[in-house]
DRENVODREN-780309 format. One record per residue (C-alpha): residue number from 1; chain; x, y, z. Coordinates in pm, whole numbers. Example, Ala and Ser with C-alpha at 12.3 -4.5 7.8 and 13.67 -1.06 7.14 Angstrom:
<nodes>
node n 1 chain A u 1230 v -450 w 780
node n 2 chain A u 1367 v -106 w 714
</nodes>
This chain:
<nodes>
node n 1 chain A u 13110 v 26019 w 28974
node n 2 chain A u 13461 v 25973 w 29045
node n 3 chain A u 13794 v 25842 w 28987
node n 4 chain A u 14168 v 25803 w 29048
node n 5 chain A u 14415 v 26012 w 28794
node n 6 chain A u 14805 v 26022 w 28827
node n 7 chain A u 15075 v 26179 w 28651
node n 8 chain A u 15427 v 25994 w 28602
node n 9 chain A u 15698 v 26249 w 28679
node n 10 chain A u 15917 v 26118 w 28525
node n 11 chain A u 15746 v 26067 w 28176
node n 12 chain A u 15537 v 26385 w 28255
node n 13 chain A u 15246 v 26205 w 28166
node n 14 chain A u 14892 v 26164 w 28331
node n 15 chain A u 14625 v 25861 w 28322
node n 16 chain A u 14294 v 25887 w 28435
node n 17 chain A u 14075 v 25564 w 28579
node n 18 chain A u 13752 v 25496 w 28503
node n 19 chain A u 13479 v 25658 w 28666
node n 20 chain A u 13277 v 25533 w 28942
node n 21 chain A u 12959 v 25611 w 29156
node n 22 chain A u 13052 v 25873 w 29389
node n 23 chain A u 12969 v 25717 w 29746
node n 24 chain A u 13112 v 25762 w 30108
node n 25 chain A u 13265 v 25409 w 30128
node n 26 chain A u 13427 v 25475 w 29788
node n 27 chain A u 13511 v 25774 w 29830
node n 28 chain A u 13733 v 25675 w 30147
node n 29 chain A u 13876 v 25325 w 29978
node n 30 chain A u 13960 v 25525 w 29692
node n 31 chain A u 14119 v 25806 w 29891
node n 32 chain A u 14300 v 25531 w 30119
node n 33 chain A u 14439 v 25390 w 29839
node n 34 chain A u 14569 v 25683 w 29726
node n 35 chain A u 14734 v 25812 w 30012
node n 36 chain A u 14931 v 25492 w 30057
node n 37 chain A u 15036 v 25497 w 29631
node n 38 chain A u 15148 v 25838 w 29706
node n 39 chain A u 15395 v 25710 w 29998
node n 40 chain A u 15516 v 25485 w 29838
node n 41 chain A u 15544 v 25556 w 29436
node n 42 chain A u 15752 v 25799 w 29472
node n 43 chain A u 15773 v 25877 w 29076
node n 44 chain A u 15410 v 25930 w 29079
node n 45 chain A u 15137 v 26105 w 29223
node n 46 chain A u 14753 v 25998 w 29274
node n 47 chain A u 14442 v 26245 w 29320
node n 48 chain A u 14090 v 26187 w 29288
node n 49 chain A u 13846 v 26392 w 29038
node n 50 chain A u 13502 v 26421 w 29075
node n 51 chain A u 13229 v 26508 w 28813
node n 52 chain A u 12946 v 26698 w 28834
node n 53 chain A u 12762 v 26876 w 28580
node n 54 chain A u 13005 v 26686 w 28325
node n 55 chain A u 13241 v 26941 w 28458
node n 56 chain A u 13589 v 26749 w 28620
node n 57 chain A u 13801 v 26911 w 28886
node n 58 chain A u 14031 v 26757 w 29114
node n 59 chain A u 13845 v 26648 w 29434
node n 60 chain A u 14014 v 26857 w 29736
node n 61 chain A u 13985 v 26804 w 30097
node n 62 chain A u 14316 v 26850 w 30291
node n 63 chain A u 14497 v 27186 w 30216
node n 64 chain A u 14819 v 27165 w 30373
node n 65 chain A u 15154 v 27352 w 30195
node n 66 chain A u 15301 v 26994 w 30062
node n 67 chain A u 14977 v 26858 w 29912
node n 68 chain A u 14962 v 27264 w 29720
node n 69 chain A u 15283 v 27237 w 29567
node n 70 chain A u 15172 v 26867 w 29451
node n 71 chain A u 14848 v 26971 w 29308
node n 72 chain A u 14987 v 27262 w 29116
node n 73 chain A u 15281 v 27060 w 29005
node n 74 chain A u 14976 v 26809 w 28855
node n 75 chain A u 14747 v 27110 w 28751
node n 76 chain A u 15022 v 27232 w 28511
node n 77 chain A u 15136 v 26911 w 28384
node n 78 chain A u 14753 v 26818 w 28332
node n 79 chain A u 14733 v 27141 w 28110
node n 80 chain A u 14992 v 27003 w 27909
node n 81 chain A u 14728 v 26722 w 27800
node n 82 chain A u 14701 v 26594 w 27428
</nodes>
């Protein structure tokens, strides 16, 4: 399964969407999507999660330096959850 989450940064909140089958073509509309929210919402920021084994982590493919400072940024604030 998988889905789109985002924090505001502003509110320092996070949503989650709901989940969906975890296929190729999904995976790739969902992660093109993304990428383009992320250029332009500039108050937010998009990831995917994945689940497997009812366990959820943040689905990670591209490692560079700015994307790291944007996941841990979301890792704490996703911590912070109610």
């Amino acid at each position: 399964m998988i889905r789109i989450s985002w924090c505001d940064k502003e509110k320092k909140r996070v949503y989650n969407g709901d989940w969906k089958n975890k296929t190729n073509k999904t995976k790739n509309e969902l992660k093109n999507w993304i990428n383009h929210q992320n250029m332009i919402r500039h108050k937010e920021y998009y990831w995917l999660e994945i689940k497997e084994d009812n366990n959820v982590k943040n689905y990670i493919e591209n490692k560079d330096v700015e994307d790291k400072i944007e996941r841990d940024y979301v890792e704490v604030l996703s911590s912070f959850r109610v």
